[in-house]
C-alpha positions as CSV (number, residue, x, y, z in Angstrom):
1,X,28.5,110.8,-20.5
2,X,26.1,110.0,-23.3
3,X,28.0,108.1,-24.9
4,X,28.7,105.9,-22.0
5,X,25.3,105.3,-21.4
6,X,24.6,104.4,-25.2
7,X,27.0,102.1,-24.8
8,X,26.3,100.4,-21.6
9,X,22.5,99.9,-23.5
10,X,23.9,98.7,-26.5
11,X,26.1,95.5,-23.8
12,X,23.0,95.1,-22.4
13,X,20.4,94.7,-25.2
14,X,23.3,92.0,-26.8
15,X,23.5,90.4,-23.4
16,X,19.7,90.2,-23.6
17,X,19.4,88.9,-27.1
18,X,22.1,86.0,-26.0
19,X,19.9,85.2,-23.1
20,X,16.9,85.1,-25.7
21,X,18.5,83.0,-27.7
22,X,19.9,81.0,-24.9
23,X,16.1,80.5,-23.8
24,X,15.2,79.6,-27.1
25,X,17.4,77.3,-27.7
26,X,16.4,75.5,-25.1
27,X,12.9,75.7,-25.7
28,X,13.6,74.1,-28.9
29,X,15.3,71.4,-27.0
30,X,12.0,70.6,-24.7
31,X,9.9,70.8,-27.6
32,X,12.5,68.2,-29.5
33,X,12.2,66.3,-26.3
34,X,8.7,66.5,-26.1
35,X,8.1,65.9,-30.0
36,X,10.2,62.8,-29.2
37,X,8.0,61.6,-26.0
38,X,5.1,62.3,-27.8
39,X,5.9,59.6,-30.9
40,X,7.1,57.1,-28.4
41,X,4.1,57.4,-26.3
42,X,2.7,56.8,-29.9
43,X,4.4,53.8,-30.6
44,X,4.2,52.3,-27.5
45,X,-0.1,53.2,-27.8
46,X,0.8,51.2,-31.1
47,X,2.5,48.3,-29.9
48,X,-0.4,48.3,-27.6
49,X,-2.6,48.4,-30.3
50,X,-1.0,45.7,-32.1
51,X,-1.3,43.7,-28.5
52,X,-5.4,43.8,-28.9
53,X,-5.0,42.9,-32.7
54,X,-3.0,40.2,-31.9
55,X,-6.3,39.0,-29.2
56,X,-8.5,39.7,-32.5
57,X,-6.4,37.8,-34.7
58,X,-6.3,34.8,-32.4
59,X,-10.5,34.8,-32.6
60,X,-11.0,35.3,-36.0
61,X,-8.0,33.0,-38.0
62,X,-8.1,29.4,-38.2
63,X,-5.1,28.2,-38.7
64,X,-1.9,28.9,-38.3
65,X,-0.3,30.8,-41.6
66,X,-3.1,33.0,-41.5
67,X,-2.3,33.9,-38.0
68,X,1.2,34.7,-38.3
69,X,0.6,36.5,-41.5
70,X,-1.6,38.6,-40.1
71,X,0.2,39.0,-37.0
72,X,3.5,40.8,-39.2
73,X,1.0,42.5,-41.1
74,X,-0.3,44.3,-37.9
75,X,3.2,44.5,-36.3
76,X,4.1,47.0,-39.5
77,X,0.7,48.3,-40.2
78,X,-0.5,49.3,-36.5
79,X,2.4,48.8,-34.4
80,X,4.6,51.2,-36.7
81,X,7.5,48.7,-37.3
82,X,9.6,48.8,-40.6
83,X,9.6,44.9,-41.2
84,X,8.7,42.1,-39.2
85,X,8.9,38.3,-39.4
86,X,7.6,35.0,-37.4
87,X,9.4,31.8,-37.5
88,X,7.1,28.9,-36.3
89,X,9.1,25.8,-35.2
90,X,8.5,22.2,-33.8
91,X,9.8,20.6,-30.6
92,X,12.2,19.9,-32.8
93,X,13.5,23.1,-33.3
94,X,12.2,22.8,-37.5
95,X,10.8,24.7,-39.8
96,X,7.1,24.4,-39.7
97,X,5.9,28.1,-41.3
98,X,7.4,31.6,-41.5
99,X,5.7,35.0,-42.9
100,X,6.7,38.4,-43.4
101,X,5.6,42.3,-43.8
102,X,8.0,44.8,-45.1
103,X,10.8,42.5,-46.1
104,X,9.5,41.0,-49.5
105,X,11.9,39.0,-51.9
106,X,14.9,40.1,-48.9
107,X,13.4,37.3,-46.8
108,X,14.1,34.4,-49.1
109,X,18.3,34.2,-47.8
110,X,17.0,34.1,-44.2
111,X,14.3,31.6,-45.1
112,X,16.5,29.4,-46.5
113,X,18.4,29.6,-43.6
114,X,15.7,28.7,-41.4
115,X,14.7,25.6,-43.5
116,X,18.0,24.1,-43.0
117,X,17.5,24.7,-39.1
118,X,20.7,27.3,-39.2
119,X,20.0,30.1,-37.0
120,X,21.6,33.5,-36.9
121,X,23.3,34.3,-33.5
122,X,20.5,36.9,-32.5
123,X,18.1,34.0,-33.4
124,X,20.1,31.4,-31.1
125,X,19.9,34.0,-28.6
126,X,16.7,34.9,-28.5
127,X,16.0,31.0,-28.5
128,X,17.6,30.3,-25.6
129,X,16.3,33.3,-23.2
130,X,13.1,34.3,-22.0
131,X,13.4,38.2,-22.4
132,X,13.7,40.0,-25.8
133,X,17.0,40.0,-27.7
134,X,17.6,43.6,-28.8
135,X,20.5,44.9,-31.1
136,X,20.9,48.7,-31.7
137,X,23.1,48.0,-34.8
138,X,22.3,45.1,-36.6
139,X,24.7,46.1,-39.7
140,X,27.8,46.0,-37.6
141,X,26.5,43.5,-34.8
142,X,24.9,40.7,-36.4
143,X,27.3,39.9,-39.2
144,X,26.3,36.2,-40.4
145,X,22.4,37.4,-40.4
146,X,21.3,38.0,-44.2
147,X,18.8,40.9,-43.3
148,X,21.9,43.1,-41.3
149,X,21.9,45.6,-44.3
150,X,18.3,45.7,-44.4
151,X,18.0,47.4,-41.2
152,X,20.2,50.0,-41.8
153,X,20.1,52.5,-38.8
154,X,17.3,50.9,-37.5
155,X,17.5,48.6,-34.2
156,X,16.2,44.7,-34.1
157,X,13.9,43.3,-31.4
158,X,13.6,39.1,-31.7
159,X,11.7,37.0,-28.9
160,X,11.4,34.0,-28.3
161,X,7.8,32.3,-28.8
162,X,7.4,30.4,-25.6
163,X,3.9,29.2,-23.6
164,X,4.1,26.4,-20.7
165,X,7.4,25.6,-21.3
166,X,6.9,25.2,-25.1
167,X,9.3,26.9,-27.9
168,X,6.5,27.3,-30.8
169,X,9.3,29.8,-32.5
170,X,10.7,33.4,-33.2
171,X,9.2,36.9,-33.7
172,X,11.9,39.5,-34.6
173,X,10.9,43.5,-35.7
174,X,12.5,46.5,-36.7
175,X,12.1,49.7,-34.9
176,X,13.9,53.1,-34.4
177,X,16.7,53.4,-32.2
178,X,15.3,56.3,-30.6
179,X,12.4,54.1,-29.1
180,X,14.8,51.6,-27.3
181,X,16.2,54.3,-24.4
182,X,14.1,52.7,-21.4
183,X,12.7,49.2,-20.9
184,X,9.3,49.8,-22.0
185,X,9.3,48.9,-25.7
186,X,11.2,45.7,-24.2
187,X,8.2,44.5,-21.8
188,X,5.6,45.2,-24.6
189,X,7.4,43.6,-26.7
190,X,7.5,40.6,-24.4
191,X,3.6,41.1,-24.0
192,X,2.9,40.9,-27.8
193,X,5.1,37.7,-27.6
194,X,3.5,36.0,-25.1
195,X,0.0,36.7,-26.7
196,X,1.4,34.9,-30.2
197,X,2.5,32.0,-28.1
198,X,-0.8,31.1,-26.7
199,X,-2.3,31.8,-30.1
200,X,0.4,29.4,-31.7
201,X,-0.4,27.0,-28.6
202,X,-3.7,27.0,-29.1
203,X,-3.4,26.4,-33.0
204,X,-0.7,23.0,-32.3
205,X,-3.4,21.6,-29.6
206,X,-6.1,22.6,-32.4
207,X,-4.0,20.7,-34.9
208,X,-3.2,17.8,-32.5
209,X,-7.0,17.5,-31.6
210,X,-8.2,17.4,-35.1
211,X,-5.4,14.8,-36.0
212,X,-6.6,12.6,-33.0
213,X,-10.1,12.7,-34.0
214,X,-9.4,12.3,-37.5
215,X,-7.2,9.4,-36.8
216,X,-10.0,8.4,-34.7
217,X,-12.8,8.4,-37.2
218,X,-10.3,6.6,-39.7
219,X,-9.6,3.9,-36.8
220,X,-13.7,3.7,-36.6
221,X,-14.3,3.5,-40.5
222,X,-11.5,1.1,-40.8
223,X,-12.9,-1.2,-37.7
224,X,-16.5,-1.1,-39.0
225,X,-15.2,-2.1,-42.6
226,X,-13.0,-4.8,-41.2
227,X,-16.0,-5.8,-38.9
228,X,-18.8,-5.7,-41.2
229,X,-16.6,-7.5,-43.6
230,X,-15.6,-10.3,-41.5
231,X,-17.0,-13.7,-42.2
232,X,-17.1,-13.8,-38.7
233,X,-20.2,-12.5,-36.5
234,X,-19.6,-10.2,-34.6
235,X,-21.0,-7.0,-32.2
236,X,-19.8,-4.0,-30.2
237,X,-21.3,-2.2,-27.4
238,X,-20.3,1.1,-25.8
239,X,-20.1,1.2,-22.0
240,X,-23.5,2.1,-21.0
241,X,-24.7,-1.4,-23.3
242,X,-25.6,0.1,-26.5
243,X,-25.2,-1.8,-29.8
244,X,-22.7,0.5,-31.9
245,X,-21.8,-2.2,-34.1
246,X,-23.6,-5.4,-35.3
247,X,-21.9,-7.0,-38.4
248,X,-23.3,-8.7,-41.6
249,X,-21.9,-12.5,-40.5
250,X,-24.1,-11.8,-37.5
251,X,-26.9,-10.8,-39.3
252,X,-26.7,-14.1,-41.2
253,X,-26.6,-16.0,-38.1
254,X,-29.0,-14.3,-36.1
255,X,-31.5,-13.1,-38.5
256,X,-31.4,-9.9,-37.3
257,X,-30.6,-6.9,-39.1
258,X,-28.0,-4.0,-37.9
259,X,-31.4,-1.2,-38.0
260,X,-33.1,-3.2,-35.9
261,X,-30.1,-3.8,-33.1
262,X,-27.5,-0.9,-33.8
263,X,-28.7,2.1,-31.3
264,X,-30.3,0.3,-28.2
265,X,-29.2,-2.4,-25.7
266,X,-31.5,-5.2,-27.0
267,X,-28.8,-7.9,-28.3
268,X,-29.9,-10.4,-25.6
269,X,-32.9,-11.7,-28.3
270,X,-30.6,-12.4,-30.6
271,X,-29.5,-15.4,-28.0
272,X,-32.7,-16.0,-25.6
273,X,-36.4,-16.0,-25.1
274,X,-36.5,-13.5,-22.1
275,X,-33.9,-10.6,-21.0
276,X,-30.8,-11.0,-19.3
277,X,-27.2,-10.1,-19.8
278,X,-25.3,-11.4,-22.8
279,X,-21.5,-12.3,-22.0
280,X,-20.2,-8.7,-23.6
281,X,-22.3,-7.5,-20.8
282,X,-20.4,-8.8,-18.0
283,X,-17.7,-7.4,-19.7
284,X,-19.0,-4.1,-19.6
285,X,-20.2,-4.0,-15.9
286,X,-17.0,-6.0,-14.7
287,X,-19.1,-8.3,-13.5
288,X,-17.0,-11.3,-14.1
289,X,-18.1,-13.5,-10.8
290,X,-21.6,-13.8,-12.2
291,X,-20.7,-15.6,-15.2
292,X,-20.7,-19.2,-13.6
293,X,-24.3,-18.0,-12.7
294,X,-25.1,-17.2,-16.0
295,X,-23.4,-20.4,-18.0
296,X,-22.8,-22.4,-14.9
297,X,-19.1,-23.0,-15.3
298,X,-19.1,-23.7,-19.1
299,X,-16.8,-20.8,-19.4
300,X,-13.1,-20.3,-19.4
301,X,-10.2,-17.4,-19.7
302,X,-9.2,-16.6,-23.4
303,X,-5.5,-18.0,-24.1
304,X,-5.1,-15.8,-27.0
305,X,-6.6,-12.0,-25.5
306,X,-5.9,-10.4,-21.8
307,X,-9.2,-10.1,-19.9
308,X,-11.6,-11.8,-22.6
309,X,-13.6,-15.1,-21.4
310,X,-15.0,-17.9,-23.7
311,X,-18.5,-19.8,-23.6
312,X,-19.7,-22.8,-25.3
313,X,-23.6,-23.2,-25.2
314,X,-26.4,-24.5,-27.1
315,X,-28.6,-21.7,-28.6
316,X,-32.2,-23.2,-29.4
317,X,-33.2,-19.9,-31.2
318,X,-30.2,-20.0,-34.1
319,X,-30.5,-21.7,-36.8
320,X,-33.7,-21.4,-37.8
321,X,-34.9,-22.8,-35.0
322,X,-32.8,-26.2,-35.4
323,X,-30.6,-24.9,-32.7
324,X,-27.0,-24.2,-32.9
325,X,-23.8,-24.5,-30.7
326,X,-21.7,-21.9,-30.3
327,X,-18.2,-20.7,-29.0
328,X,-18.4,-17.3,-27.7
329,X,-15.7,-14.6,-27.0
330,X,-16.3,-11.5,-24.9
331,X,-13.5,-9.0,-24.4
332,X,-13.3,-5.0,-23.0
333,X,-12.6,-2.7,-25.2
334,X,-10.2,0.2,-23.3
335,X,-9.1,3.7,-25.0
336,X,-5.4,4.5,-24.7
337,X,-5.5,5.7,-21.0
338,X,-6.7,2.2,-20.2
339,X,-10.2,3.7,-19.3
340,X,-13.3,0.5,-20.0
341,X,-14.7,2.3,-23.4
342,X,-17.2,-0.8,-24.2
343,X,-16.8,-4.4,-25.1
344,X,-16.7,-6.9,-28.5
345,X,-18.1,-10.3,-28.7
346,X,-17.5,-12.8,-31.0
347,X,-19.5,-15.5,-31.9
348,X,-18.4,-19.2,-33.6
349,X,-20.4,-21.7,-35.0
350,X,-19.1,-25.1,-33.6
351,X,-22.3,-27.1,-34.4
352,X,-20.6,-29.3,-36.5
353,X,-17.8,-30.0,-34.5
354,X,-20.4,-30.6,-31.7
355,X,-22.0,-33.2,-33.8
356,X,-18.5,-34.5,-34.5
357,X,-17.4,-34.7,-31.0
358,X,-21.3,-36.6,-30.4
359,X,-20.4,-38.9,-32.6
360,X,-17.2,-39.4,-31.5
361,X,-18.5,-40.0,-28.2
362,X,-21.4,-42.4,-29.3
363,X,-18.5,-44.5,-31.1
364,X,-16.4,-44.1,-27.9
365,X,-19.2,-45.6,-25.7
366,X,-20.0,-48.4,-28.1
367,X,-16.3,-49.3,-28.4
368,X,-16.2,-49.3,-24.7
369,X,-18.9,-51.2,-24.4
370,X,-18.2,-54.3,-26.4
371,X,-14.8,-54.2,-24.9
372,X,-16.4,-54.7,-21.7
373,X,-18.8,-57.4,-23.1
374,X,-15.5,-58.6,-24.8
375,X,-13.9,-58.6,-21.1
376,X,-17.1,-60.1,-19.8
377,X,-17.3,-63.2,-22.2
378,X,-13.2,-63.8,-21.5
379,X,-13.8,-63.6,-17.8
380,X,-16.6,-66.0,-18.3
381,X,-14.5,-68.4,-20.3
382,X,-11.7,-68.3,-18.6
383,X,-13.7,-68.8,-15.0
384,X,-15.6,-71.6,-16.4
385,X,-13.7,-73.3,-18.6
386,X,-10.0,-73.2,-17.8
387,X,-11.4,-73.1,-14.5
388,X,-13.1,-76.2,-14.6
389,X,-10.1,-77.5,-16.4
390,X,-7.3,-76.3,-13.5
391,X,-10.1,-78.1,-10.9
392,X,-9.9,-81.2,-12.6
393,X,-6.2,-80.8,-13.0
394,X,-6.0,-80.4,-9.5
395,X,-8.6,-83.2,-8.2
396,X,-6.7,-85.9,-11.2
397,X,-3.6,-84.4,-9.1
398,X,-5.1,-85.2,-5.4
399,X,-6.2,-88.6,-6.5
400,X,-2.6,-89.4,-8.0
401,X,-1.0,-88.2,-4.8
402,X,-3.6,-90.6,-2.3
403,X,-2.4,-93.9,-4.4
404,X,0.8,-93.4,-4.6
405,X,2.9,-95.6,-2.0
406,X,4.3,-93.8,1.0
407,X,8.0,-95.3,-0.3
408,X,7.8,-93.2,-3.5
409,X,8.1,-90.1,-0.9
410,X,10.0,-87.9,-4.2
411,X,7.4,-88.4,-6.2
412,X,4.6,-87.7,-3.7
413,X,6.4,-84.3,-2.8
414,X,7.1,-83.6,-6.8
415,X,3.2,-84.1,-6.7
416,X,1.9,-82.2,-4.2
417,X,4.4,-79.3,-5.7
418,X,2.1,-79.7,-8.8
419,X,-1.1,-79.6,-7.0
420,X,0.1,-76.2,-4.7
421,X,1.0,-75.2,-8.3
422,X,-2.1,-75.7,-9.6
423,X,-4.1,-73.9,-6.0
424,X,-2.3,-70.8,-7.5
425,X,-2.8,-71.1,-10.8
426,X,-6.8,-71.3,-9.8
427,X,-6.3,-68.0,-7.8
428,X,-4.4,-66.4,-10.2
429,X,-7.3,-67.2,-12.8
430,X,-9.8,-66.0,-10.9
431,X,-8.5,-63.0,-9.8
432,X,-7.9,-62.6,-13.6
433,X,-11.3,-62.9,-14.4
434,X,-12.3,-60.7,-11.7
435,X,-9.8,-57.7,-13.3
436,X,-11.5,-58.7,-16.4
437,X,-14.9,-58.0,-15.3
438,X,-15.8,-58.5,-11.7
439,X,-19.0,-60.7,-11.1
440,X,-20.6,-58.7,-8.5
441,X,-20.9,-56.1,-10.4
442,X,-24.0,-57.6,-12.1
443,X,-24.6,-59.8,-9.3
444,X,-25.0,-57.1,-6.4
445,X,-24.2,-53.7,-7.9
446,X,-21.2,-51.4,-8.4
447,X,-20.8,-51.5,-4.4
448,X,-20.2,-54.6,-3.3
449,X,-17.8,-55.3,-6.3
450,X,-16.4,-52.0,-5.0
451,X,-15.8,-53.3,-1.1
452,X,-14.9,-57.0,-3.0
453,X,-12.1,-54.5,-4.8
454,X,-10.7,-53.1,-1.4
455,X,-10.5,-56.6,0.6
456,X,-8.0,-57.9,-1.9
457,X,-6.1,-54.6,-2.5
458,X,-5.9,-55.5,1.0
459,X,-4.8,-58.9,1.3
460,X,-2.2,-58.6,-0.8
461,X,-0.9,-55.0,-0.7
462,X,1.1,-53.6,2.6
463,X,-0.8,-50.1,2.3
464,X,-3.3,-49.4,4.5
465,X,-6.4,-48.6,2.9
466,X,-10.0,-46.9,4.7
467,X,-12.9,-46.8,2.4
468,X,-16.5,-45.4,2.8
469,X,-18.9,-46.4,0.2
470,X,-22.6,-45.0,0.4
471,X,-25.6,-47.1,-1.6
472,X,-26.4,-45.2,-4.7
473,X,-29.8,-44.5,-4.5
474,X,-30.3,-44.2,-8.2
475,X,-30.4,-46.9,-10.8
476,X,-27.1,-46.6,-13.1
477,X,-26.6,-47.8,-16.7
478,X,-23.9,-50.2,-17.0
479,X,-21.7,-48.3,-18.5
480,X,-21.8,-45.6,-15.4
481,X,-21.2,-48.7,-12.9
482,X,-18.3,-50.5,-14.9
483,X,-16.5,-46.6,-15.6
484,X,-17.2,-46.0,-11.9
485,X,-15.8,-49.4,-11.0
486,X,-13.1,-48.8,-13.4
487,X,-11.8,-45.5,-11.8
488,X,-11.4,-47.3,-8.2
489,X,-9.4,-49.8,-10.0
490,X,-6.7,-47.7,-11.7
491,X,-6.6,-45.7,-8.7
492,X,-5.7,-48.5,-6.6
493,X,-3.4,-49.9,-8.9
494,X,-1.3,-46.6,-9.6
495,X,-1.4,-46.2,-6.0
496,X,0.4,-49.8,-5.5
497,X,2.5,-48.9,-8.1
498,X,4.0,-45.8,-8.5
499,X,2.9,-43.4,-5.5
500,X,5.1,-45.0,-2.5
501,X,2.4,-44.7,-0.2
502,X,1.8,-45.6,3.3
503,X,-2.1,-44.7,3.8
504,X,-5.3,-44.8,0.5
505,X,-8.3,-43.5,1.6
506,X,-11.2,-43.9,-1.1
507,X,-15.0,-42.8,-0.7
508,X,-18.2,-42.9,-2.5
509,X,-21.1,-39.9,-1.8
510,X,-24.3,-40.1,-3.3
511,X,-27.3,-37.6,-3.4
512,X,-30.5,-37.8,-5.7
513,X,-28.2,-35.5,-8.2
514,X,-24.8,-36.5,-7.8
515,X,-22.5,-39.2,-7.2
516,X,-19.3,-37.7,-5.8
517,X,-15.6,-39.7,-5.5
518,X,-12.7,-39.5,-4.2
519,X,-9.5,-41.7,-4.1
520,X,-6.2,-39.9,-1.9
521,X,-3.2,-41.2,-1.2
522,X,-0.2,-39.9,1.3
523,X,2.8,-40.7,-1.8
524,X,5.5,-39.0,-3.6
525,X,3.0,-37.0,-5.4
526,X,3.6,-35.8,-9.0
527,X,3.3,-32.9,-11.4
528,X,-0.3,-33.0,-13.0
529,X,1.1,-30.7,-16.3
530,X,3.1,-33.8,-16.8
531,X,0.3,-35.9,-17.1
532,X,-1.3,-34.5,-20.1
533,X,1.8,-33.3,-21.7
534,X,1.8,-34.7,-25.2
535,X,5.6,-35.9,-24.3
536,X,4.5,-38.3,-21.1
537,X,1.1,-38.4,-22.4
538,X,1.6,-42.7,-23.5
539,X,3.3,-43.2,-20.3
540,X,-0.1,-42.2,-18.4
541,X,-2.3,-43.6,-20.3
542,X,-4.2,-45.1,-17.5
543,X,-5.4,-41.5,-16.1
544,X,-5.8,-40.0,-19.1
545,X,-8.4,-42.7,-20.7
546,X,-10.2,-42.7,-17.4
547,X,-10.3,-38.5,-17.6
548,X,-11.7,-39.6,-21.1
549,X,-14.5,-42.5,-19.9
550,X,-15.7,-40.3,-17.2
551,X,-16.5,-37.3,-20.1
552,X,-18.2,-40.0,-22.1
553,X,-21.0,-40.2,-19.2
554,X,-20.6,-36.6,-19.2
555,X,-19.2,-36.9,-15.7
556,X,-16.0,-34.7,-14.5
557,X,-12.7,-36.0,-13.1
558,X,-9.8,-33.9,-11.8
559,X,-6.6,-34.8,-10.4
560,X,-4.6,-32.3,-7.5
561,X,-0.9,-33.6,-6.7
562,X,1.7,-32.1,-5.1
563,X,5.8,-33.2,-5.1
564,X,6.2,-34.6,-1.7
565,X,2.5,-34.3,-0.4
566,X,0.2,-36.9,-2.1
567,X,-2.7,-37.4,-4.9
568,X,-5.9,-36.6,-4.9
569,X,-8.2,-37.7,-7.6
570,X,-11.9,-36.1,-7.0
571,X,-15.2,-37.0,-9.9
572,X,-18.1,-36.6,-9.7
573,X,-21.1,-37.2,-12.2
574,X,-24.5,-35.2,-12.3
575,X,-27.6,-37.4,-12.1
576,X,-29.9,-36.7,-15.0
């Protein structure tokens, strides 16, 4: 019996030591468990950690490399990593910068690799996803990558550096397996990412900035050499009218120096004696209908730049105050958006050609005139002596024909042939000398030999022809009444010609400042390009040198004509 009972104590105290051991075992387990919860809490605290470094990192570097090198730094230092590397690319998927921590001289196979643009198939993966790319045996997974043996037991994490749709690169870490069991390590991961990508964002925008603005300032130094160097004057203002640039040529011209212009909005007295707004200025403000106020339709639309407008005017301040002429250029000045930034104007000194194109004129005016004295003395010759001549021709003729017996009826109708011959040989002089220089012109003024002009247009023309000519109040020099006189003539005489009119219509309006005309016809029309083409330019002479007379008495002539629907030839000439 007592050894029973010793025996059933001794089952029992085993069966209680298994149990023990049982429960210890298992409390080794938890603890394991726990040990193993505990570190991972403490890497994921350090992967959080490395998250804020990453936000100090973005504050304090400057560029770039330093950025990324510190980034790997932390991701091994404070985020408990075994190595760690960043691959910054291009849109172009190159190589722009790489750094490492914890990889050393092993790096170089891999970064060779990358600077031929051949990526492992982790990296290719990692490239084109959006989520972390994470292998849990490198060694026996990622055979073509050079750092596979590097890892040893350890697992590889590589994202993709993406911001706004943007792939600035790669950033791949080593970690322990043990840490890869749930999807945390893989969102954090993703967060650490996503705070390098803005950084690297940042940093290209940075970079693209600075190039812009150092391109910029080049552009600036480089217009502002080329400006101030220029032979010819020149200025620039910004879009709220200040003078940014005011070049040496212009100084010359002006006499005023850059200090005294650059920085305010004061570059009307370089050109006039009170304020008012210089052509550039107009640019600026788009007011381009107030430039006939301003130089009263000497202006015109630049041939050679979109936008810009040209001026000729007389400047009584250049040139020491001798005056100069000048051909101005204004044109806006946009940025690359197409946004108004300011305006440049140019300036050229055409004093000389002004003088040229005086004298030209002067020479034109004289040449004109003794062709019309020239005209004047043959219409005089012609009327009085071969006109006396014809007349006695025709009264030796009329005397003949009375004496000759009524028998001799041939040679009374051979003579009175001769003397009808002779009637139109008088008319045919006259009206000659008329073309040449008509009489009433001197006689009675530029509108009676106007109305004179009309009545035999016509007698002998079929077109029907209405005219309106008011008195000219003012007292005209001869050569404004024989040019005006002239103008009605080669109208009339193209219109006979060449338009295939029915119906002319000419008119004369004069005020105390202008004289005003007009000759229209209802013909075939033409193409007025044609006219002063260089090709037809001999074969219209007759237009052309009247365009040319008219500018000698500074008058303007301009011809509209349509294929089909008439001419129209309006000039006028301001009254001094």
């Amino acid at each position: 019996m007592r050894m029973t009972d010793e025996h059933k104590n001794k089952t029992q105290l085993i069966k209680e030591i298994d149990e023990l051991r049982c429960q210890i075992t298992i409390l080794k387990n938890h603890e394991a468990e726990r040990q193993q919860a505990t570190q991972r809490v403490e890497h994921l605290n350090l992967i959080l950690r490395a998250t804020r470094r990453v936000d100090q990192l973005i504050s304090k570097e400057k560029d770039c490399v330093s950025f990324i090198k510190g980034v790997c730094k932390s991701m091994t230092t404070d985020c408990g990593c075994y190595n760690s590397w960043v691959a910054v690319l291009d849109e172009s998927k190159n190589l722009v910068a790489t750094a490492e921590s914890g990889l050393g001289d092993l790096f170089f196979p891999m970064l060779e690799r990358l600077e031929k643009g051949e990526f492992t198939d982790c990296a290719l993966m990692a490239l084109s996803r959006s989520k972390p790319v994470l292998i849990k045996d490198p060694l026996s997974s990622c055979l073509d990558c050079p750092l596979a043996s590097v890892y040893n037991e350890r697992c590889a994490v590589t994202c993709r550096l993406e911001y706004d749709g943007n792939v600035y690169g790669l950033l791949s870490v080593s970690i322990p397996r043990e840490f890869i069991l749930d999807g945390e390590i893989e969102q954090l991961f993703g967060d650490v990412a996503d705070d390098i990508s803005f950084a690297l964002h940042s940093f290209r925008l940075k970079e693209e900035r600075n190039w812009a603005e150092g391109a910029l300032r080049k552009n600036e130094e480089k217009l502002e050499n080329i400006l101030h160097g220029s032979p010819i004057p020149t200025f620039v203002i910004d879009r709220n009218h200040i003078v940014t640039y005011w070049n040496s040529a212009l100084e010359k011209v002006t006499g005023l120096n850059a200090k005294d212009v650059v920085g305010n909005s004061k570059q009307w007295r370089a050109f006039y004696s009170q304020e008012r707004p210089c052509l550039v200025d107009l640019m600026v403000d788009g007011k381009i209908g107030d430039i006939h106020e301003y130089y009263h339709g000497k202006y015109r639309t630049s041939d050679l730049i979109p936008g810009a407008y040209e001026t000729i005017g007389y400047y009584p301040k250049m040139g020491s105050g001798t005056g100069k002429w000048l051909l101005v250029t204004a044109a806006p000045l946009k940025d690359s958006e197409g946004k108004l930034i300011g305006a440049i104007e140019t300036l050229q000194d055409i004093t000389e050609t002004k003088k040229a194109e005086q004298q030209v004129k002067l020479l034109s005016k004289q040449i004109i005139e003794i062709q019309e004295r020239e005209r004047e003395s043959i219409s005089r010759e012609i009327h009085d002596n071969v006109g006396q001549l014809l007349g006695a021709l025709k009264m030796g003729l009329s005397r003949a024909n009375r004496k000759i017996p009524q028998d001799l009826s041939v040679v009374k109708e051979q003579l009175s042939e001769l003397l009808n011959l002779a009637n139109k040989t008088i008319s045919e002089i006259r009206e000659l000398s008329h073309v040449l220089h008509p009489p009433l012109i001197d006689d009675l003024g530029v509108i009676s030999a106007l109305e004179e002009l009309c009545q035999g247009f016509k007698r002998y023309s079929n077109i029907r022809i209405n005219w309106s000519f008011e008195p000219i109040k003012e007292t005209l020099k001869p050569i404004v009444n024989i040019t005006i006189y002239r103008l009605f003539q080669e109208g009339l005489n193209n219109i006979l010609k060449h338009s295939k009119a029915t119906e002319a219509y000419l008119s004369l309006t004069s005020t105390e400042n202008t004289i005003r005309i007009i000759i229209e016809d209802n013909g075939v029309g033409f193409a007025v390009s044609d006219i002063f083409s260089p090709s037809r330019m001999t074969k219209c002479l007759g237009l052309v040198s009247m365009k040319e007379r008219f500018s000698l008495i500074e008058g303007k002539l301009k011809i509209n004509s349509i294929r089909g629907r008439g001419t129209k030839i309006i000039a006028w000439i301001e009254m001094e």
